[in-house]
Backbone bond lengths (Angstrom), bond angles and torsions (degrees), N, CA, C in turn:
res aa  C-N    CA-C-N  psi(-1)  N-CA   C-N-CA  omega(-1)  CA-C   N-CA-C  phi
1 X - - - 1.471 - - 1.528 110.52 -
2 X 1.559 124.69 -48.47 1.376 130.65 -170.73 1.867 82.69 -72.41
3 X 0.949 149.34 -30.02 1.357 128.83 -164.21 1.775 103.33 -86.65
4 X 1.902 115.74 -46.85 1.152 105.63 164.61 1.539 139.15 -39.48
5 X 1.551 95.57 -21.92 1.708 111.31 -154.43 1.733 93.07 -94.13
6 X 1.487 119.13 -26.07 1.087 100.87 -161.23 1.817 112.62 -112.44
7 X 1.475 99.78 -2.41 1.646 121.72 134.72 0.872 112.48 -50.22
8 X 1.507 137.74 -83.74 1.220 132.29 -171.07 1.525 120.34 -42.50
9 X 1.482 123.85 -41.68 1.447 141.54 -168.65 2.081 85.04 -65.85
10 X 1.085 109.63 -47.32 1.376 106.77 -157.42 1.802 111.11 -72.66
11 X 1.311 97.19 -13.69 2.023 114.02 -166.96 1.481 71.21 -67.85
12 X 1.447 110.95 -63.89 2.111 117.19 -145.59 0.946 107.46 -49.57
13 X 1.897 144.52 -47.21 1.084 131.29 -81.40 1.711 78.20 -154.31
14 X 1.761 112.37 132.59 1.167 133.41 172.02 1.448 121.72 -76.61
15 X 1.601 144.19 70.79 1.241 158.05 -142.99 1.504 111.02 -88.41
16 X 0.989 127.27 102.85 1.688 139.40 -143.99 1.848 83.72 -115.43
17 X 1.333 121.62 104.06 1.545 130.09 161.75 1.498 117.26 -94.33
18 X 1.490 111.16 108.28 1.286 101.25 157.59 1.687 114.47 -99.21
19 X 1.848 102.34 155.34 1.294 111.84 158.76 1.188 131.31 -68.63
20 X 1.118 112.12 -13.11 2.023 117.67 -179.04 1.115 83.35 -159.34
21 X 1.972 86.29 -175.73 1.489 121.43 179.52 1.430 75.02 -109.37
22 X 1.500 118.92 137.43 1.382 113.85 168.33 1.563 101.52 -169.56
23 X 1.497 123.01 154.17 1.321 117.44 171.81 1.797 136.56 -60.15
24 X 1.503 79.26 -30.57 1.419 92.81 163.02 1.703 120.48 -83.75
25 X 0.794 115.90 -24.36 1.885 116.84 -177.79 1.256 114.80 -92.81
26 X 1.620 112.92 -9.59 1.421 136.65 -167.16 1.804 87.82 -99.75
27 X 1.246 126.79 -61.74 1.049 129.97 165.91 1.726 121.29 -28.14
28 X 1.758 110.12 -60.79 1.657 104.48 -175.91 1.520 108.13 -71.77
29 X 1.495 97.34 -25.73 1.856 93.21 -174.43 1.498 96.14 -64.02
30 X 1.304 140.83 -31.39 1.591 127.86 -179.22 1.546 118.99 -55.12
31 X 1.925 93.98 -53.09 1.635 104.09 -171.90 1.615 93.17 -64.00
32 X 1.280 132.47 -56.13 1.703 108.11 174.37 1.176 130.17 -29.47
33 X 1.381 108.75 -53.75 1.355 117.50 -173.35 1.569 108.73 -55.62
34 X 0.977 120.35 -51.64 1.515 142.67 -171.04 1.195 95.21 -63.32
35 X 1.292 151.33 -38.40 1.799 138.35 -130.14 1.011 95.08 -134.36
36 X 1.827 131.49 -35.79 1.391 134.45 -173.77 2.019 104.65 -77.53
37 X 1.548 84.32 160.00 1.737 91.94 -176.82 1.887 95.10 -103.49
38 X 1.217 111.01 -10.60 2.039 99.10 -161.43 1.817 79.55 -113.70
39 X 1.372 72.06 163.81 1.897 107.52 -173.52 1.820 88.61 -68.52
40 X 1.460 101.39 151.90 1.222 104.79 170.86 1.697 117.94 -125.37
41 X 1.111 142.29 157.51 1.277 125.11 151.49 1.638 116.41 -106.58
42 X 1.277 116.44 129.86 1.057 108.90 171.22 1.792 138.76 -106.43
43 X 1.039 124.85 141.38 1.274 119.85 -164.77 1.692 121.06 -145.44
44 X 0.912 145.33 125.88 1.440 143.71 -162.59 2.043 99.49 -104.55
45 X 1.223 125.03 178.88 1.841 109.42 -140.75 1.528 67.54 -92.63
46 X 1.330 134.88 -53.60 1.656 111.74 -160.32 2.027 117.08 -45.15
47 X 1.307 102.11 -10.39 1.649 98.74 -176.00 1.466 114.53 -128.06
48 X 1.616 103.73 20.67 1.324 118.52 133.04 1.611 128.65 -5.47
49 X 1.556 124.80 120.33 1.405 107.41 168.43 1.564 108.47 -146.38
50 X 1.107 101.04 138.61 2.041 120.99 -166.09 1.435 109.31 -18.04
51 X 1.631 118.32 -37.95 1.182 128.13 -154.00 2.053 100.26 -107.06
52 X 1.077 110.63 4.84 1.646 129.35 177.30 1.947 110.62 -50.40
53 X 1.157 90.86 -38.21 1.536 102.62 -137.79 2.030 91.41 -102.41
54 X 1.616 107.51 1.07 1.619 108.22 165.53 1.516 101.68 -101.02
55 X 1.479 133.61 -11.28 1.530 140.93 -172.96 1.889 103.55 -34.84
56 X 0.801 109.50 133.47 1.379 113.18 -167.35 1.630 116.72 -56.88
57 X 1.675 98.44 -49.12 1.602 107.08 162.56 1.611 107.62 -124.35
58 X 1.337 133.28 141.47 1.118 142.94 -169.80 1.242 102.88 -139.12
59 X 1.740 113.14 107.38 1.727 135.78 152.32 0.860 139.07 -71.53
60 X 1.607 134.19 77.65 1.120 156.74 -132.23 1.604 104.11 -95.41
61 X 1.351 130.24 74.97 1.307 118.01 -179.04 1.956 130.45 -79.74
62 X 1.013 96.24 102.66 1.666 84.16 -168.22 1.230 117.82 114.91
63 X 1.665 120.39 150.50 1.522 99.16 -162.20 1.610 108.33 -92.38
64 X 1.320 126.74 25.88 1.142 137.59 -161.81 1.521 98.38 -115.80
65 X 0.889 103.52 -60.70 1.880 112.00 145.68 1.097 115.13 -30.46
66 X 0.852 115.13 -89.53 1.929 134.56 159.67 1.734 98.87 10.17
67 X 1.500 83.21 -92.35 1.751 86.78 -170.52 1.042 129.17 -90.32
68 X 1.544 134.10 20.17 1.267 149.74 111.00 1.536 117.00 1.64
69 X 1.699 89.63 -85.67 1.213 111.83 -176.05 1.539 133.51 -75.01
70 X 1.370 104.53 2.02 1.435 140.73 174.28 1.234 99.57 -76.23
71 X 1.370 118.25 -85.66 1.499 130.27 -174.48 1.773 101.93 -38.77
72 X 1.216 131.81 -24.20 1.368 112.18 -145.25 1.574 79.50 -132.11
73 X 1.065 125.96 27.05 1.959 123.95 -169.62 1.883 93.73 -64.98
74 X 1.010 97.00 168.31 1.645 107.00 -175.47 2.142 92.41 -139.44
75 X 1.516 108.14 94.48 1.050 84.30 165.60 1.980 140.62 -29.29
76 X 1.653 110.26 140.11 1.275 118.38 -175.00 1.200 128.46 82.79
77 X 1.399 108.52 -11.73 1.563 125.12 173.24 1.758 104.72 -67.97
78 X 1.345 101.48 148.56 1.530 99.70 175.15 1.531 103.98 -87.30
79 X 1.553 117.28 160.76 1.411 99.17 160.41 1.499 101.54 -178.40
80 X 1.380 96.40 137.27 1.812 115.99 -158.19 1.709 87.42 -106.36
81 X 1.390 128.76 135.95 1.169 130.15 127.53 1.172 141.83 -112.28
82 X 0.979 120.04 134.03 2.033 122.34 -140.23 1.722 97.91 -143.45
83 X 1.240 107.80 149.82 1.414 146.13 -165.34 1.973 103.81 39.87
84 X 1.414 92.54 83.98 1.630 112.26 165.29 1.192 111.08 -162.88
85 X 1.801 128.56 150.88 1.219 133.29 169.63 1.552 126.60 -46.45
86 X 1.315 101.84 105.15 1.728 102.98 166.72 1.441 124.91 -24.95
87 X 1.083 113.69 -19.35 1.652 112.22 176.33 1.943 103.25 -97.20
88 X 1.319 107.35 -45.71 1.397 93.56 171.47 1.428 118.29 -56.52
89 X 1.932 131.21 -61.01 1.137 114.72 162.94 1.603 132.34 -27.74
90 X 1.101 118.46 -31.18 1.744 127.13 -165.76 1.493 97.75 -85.99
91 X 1.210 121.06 -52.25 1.450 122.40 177.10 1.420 112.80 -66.60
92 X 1.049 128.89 -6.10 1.860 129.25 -163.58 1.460 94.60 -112.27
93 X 1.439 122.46 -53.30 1.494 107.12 177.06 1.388 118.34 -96.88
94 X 1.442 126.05 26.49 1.459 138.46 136.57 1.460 120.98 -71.60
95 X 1.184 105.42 -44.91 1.874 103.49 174.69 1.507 113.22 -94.14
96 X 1.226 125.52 -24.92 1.897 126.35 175.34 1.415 99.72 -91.40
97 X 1.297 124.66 -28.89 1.704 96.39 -169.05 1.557 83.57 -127.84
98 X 0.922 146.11 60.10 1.325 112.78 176.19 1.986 114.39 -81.45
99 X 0.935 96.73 62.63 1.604 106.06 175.15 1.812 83.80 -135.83
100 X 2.083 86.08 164.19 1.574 98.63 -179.80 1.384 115.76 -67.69
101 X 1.087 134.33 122.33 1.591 148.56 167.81 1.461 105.32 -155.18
102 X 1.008 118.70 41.04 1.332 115.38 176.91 1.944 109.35 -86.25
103 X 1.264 104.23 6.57 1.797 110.97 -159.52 1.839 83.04 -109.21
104 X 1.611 113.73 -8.97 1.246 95.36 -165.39 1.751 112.14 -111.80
105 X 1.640 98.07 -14.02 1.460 108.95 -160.20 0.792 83.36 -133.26
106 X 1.986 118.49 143.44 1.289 130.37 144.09 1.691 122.33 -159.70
107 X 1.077 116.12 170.76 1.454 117.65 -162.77 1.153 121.10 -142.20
108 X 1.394 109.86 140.63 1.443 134.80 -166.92 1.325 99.04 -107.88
109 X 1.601 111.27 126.80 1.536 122.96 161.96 1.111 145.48 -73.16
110 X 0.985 132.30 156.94 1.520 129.85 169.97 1.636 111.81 -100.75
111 X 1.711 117.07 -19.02 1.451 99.53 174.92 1.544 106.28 -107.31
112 X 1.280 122.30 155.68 1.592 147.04 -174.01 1.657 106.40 -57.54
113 X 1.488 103.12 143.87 1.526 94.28 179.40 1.114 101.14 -68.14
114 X 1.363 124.90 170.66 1.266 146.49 -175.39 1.812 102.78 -75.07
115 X 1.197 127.34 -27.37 1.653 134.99 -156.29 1.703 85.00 -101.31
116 X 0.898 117.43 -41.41 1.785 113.15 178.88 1.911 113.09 -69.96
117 X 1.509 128.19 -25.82 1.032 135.33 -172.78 1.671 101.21 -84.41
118 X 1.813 111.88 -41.73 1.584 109.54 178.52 1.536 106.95 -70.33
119 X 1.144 116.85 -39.09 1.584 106.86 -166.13 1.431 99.06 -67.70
120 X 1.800 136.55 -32.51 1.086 137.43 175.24 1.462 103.57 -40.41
121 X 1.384 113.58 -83.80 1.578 127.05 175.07 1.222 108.84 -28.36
122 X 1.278 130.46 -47.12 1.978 130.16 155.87 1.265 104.23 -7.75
123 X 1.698 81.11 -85.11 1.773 116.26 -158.79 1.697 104.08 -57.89
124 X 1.377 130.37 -42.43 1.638 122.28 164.68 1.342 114.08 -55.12
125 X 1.219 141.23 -52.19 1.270 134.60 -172.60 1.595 125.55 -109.40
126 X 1.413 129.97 19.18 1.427 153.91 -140.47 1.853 98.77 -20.07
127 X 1.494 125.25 -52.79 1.277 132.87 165.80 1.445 125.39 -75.80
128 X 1.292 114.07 50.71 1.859 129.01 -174.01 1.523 105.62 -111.01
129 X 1.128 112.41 102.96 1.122 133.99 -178.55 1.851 115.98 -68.07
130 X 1.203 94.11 -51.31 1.612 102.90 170.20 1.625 126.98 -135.43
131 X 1.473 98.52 137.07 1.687 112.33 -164.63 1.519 101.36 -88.06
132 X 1.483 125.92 108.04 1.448 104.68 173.17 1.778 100.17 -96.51
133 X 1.272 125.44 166.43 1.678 138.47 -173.82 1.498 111.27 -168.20
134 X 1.364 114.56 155.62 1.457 97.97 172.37 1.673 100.69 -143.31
135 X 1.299 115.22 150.35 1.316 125.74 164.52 1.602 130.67 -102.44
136 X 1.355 110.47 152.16 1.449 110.28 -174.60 1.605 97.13 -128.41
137 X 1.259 92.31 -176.29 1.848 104.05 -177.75 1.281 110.43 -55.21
138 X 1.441 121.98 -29.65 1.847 122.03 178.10 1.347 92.84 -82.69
139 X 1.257 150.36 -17.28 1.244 120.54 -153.40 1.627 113.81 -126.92
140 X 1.565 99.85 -0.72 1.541 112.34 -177.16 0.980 123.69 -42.06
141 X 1.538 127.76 -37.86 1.158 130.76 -149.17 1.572 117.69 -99.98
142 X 1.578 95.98 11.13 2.063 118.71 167.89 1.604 96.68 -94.39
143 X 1.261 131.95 -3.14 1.541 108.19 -170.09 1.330 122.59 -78.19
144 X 1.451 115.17 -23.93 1.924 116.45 160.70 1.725 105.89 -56.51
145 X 1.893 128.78 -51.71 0.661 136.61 -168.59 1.755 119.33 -73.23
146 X 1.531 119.38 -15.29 1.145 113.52 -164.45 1.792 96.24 -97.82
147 X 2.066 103.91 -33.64 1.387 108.30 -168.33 1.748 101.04 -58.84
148 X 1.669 113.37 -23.53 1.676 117.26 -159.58 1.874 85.38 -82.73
149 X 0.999 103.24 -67.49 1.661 98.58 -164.80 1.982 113.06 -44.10
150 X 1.659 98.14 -42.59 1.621 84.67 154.41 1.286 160.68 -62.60
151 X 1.429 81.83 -31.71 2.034 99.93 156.31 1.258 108.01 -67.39
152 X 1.004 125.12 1.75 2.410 118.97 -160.63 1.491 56.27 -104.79
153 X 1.098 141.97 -86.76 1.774 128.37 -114.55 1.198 110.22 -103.83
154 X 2.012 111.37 23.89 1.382 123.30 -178.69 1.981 132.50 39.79
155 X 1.822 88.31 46.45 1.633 105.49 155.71 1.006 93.83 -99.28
156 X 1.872 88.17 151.56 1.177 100.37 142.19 1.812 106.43 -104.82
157 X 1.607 94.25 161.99 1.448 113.24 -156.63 1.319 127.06 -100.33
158 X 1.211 148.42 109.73 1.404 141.21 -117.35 1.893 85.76 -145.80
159 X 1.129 137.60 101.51 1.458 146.53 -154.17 1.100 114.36 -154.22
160 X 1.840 109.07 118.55 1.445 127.58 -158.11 1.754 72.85 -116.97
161 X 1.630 110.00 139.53 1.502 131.36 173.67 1.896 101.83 -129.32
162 X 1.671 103.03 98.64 0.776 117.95 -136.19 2.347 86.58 -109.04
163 X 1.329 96.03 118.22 1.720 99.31 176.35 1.584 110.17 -88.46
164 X 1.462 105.87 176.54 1.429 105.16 173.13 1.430 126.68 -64.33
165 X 1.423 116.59 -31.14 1.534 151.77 -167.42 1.905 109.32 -71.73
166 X 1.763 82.21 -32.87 1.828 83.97 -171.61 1.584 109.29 -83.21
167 X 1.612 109.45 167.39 1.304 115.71 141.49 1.099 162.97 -37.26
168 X 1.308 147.25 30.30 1.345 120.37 -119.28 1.193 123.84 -68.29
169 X 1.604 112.80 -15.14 1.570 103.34 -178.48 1.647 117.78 -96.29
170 X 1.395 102.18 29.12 1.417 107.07 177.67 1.724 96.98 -107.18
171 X 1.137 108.62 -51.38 1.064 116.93 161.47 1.578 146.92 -38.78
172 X 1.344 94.74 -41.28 1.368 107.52 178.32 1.444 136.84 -113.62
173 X 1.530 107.82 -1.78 1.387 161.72 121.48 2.155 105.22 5.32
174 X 1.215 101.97 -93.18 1.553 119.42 159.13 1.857 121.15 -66.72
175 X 1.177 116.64 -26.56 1.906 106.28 155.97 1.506 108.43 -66.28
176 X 1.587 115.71 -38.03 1.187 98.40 -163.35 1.574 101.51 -86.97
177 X 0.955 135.23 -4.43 1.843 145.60 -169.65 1.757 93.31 -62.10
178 X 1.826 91.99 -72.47 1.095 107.75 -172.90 1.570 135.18 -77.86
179 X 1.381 105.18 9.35 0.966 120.81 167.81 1.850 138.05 -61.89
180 X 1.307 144.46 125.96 1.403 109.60 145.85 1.340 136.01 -87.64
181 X 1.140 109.54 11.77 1.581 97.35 167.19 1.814 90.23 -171.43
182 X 1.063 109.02 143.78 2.073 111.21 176.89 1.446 98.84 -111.28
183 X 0.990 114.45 141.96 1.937 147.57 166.76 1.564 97.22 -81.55
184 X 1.106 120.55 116.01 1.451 114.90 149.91 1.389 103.37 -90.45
185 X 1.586 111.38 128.87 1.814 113.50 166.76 1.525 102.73 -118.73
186 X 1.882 106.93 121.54 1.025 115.49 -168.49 2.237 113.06 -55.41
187 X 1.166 111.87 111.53 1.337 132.21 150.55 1.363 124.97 -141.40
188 X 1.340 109.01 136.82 1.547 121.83 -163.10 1.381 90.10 -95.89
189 X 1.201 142.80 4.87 1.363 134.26 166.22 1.738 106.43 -84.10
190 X 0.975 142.02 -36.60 0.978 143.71 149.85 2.115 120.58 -65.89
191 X 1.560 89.96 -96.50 1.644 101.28 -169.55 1.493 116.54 -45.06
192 X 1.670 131.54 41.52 1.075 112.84 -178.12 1.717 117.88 -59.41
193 X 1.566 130.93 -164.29 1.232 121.97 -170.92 1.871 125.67 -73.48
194 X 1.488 85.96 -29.64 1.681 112.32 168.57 1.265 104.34 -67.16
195 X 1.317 129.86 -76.61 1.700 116.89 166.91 0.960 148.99 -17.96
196 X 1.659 107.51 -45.58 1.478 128.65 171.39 1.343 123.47 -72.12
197 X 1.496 103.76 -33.93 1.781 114.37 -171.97 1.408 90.31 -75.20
198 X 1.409 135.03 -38.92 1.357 145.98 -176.02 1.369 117.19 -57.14
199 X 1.130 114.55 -59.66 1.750 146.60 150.68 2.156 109.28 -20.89
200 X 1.076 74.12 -72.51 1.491 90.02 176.75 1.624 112.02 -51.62
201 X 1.692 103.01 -54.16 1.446 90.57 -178.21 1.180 122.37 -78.41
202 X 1.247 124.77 -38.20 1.702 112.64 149.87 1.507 129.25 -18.65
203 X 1.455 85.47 -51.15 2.191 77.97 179.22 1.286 126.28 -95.80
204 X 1.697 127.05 2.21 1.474 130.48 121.34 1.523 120.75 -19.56
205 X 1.909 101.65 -49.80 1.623 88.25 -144.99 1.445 89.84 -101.16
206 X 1.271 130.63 -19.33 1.535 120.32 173.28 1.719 105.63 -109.77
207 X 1.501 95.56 47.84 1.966 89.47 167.80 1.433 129.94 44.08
208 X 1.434 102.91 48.06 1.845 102.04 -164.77 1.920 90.95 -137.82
209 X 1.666 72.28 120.38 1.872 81.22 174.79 1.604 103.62 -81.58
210 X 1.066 106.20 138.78 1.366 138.27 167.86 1.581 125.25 -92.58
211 X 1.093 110.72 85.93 1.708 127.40 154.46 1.411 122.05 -33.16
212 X 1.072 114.31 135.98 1.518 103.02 179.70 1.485 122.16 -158.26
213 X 1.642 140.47 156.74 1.038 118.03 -175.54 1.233 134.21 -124.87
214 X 1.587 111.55 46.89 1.546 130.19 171.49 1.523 105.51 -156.63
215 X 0.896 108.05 160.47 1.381 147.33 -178.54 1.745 100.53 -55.82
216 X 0.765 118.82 -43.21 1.798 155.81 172.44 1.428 111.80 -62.47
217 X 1.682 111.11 -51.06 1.372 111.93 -172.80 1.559 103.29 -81.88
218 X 1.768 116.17 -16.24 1.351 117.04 -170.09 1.574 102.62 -69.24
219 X 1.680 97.92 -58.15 1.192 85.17 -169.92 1.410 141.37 -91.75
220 X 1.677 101.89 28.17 1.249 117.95 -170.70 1.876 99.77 -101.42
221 X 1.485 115.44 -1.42 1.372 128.76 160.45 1.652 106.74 131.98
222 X 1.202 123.50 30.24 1.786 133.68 166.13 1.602 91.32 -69.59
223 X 1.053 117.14 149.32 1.388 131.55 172.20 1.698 93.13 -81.82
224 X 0.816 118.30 -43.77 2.068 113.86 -173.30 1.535 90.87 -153.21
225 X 1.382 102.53 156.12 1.414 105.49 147.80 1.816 130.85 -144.78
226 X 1.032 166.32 -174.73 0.989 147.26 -165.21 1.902 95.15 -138.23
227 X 1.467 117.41 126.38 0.962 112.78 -169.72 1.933 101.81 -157.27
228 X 1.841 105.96 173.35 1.656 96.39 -172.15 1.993 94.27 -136.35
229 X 0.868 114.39 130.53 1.588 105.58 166.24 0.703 138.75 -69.84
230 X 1.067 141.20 166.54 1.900 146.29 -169.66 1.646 97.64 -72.74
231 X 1.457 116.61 -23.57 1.428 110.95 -172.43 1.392 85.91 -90.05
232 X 1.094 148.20 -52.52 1.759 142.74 -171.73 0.920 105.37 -41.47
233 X 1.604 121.08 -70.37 1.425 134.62 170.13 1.887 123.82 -38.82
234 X 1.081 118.94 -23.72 0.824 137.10 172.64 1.497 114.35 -72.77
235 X 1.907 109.52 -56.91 1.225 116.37 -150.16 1.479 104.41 -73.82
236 X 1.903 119.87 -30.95 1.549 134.74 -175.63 1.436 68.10 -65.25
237 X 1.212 136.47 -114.92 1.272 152.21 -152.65 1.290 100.03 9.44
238 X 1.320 134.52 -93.55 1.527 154.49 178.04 1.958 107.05 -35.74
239 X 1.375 116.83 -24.48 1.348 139.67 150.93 1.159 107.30 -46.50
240 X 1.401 112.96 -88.84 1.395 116.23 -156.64 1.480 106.97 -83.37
241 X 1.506 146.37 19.09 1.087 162.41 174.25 2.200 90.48 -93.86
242 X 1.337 107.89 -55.26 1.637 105.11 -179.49 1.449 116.75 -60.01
243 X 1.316 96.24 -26.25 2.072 101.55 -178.85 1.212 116.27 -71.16
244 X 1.980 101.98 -35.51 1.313 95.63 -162.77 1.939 91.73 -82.08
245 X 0.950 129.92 -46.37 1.583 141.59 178.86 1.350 104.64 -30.14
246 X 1.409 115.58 -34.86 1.884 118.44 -174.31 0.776 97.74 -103.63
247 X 1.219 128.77 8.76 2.237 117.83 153.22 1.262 115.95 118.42
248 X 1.429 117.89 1.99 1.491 136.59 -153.46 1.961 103.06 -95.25
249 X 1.036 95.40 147.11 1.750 98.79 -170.92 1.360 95.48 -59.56
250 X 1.407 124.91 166.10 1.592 130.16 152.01 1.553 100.16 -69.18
251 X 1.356 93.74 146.65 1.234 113.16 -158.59 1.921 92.24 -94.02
252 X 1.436 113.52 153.42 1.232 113.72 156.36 1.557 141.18 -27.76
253 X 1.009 119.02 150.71 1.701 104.58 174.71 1.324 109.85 -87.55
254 X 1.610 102.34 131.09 1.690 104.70 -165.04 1.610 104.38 -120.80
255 X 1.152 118.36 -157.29 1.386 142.96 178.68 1.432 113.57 -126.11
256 X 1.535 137.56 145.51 1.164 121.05 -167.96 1.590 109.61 -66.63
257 X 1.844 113.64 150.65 0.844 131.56 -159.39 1.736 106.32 -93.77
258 X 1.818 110.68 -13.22 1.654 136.79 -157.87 1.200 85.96 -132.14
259 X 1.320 110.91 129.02 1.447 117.84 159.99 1.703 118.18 -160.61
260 X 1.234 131.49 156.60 1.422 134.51 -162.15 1.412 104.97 -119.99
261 X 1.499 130.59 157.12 1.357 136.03 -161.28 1.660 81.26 -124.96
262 X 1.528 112.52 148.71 1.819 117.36 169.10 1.763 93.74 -142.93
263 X 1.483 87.97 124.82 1.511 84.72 166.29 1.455 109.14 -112.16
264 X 1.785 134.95 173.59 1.393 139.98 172.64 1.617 94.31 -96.93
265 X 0.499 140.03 54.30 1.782 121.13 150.19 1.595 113.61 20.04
266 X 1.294 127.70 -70.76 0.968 117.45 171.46 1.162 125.75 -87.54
267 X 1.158 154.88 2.17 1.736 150.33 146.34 1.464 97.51 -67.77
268 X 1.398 140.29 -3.03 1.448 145.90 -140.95 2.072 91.38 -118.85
269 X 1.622 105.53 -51.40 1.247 109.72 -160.45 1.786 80.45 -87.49
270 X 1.276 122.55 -46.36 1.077 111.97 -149.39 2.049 105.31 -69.47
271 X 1.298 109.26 -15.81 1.660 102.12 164.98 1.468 113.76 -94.46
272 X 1.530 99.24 12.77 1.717 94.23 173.44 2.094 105.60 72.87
273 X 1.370 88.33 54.54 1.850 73.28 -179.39 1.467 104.16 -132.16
274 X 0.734 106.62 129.28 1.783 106.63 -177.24 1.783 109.51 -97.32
275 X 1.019 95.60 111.27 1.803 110.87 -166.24 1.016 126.29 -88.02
276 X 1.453 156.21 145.54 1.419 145.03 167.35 1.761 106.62 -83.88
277 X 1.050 150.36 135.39 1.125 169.99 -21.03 1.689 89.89 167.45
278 X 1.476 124.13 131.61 1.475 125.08 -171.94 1.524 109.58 -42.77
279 X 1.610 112.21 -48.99 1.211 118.89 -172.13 1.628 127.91 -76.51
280 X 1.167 100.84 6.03 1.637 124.53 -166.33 1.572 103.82 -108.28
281 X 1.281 127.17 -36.96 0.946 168.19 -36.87 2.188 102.41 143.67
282 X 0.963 115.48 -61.68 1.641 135.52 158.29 1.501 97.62 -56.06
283 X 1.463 113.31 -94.82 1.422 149.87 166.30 1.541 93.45 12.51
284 X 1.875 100.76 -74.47 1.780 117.46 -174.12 1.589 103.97 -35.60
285 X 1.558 93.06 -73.26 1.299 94.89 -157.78 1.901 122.19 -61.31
286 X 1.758 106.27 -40.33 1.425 102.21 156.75 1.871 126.98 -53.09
287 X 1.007 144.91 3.23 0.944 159.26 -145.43 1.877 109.22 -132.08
288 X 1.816 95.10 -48.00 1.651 101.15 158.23 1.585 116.40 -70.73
289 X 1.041 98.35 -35.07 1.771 97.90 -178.58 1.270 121.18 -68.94
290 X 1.906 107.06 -52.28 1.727 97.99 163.42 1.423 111.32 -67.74
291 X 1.060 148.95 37.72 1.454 132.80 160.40 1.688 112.94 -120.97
292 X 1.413 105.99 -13.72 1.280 132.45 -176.39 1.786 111.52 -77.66
């Protein structure tokens, strides 16, 4: 009976997983809390329990979370995992589930679509003739998608395809020369921290605004960058937890729906660019999307 009873408790009950104790994961578990209408339980993987993994809906925060709760899926269960890289989600339920459950699982990102980061680079340089960017082994699989979004916003596209074997700063050296403005697209196979500080000073010295995709990369010398918070990420989260609760399918795996614009001020004056204001700047680009 105590085992029936606590099955049953687990069908009802909205199961909120974090990967750490952390400021940031501590952060989305709030905006859930805050945005959602159903009771939650919350639990991080060390307080894990056998009977977790039948929970009716399971909120997978983090990619540690993620594949946790992967390994231990209970066919028919719903289950959202939210604030991790679209490429880590894609690779985790390609090798743990690769059977159809795609009606049952899906995931919300933490990095920006790729079509919201080019129109940014637009909006910084309005007369930019050419987009330089580069890809690595994590990030290959945007290059049909990055060459299309550059043709929408009429670059042309200047693209270093970057192996384990190569250089990158030999490489990336002359995209960024000839560039008017560079995309950083987050891969750690490429942009490690040495790269970037490197990166950056290059496009000081040949006048090339730099795109970027944290808050972090702005102010470490990105002219802007386009980015979503742990509370954004959080707040869809606690969203799409109410849709699914009122009977509504799980929704697709998306990209955040909230997101914030950061510009540098000074990498900004120092290429001579006169900018519209982060929130002006947000506004644009939400404004292309709902009309889109």
């Amino acid at each position: 009976m105590l085992l029936c009873s606590a099955l049953a408790q687990a069908q009802d009950e909205v199961l909120l997983v974090l990967s750490d104790i952390s400021p940031s994961y501590d952060q989305v578990k709030l905006a859930v809390e805050d945005s959602t209408h159903s009771p939650l339980r919350v639990v991080t993987l060390d307080r894990l329990q056998a009977l977790d993994s039948r929970s009716s809906l399971i909120v997978a925060i983090g990619s540690r979370a993620c594949e946790q709760m992967l390994r231990t899926y209970h066919p028919g269960t719903r289950m959202i995992c939210s604030f991790l890289p679209s490429s880590t989600f894609k690779k985790l339920r390609s090798t743990l589930l690769p059977g159809d459950t795609d009606a049952h699982i899906s995931g919300l990102f933490i990095d920006q679509p790729l079509e919201r980061q080019v129109r940014l680079a637009r909006m910084i340089r309005p007369a930019a003739q050419t987009l330089g960017t580069a890809l690595g082994q994590n990030s290959q699989a945007l290059k049909s998608a990055l060459e299309q979004y550059a043709q929408s916003e009429v670059f042309q596209l200047e693209l270093a395809e970057l192996k384990s074997s190569d250089n990158p700063i030999q490489i990336l050296a002359p995209i960024v020369e000839h560039s008017d403005v560079f995309l950083v697209i987050p891969d750690s196979s490429i942009f490690n921290r040495a790269i970037s500080k490197w990166l950056l000073y290059l496009s000081l010295k040949h006048q090339v605004p730099v795109i970027g995709f944290s808050k972090s990369y702005t102010d470490a010398g990105a002219t802007a960058s386009v980015h979503s918070s742990p509370h954004q990420i959080g707040q869809q989260t606690g969203e799409w937890i109410n849709r699914l609760m009122s009977g509504e399918s799980i929704p697709g795996s998306a990209f955040p729906a909230y997101f914030e614009v950061s510009i540098n001020p000074v990498a900004a004056r120092t290429l001579g660019l006169e900018l519209p204001t982060p929130a002006a700047l947000q506004r644009r680009l939400s404004q292309i999307e709902a009309a889109n």
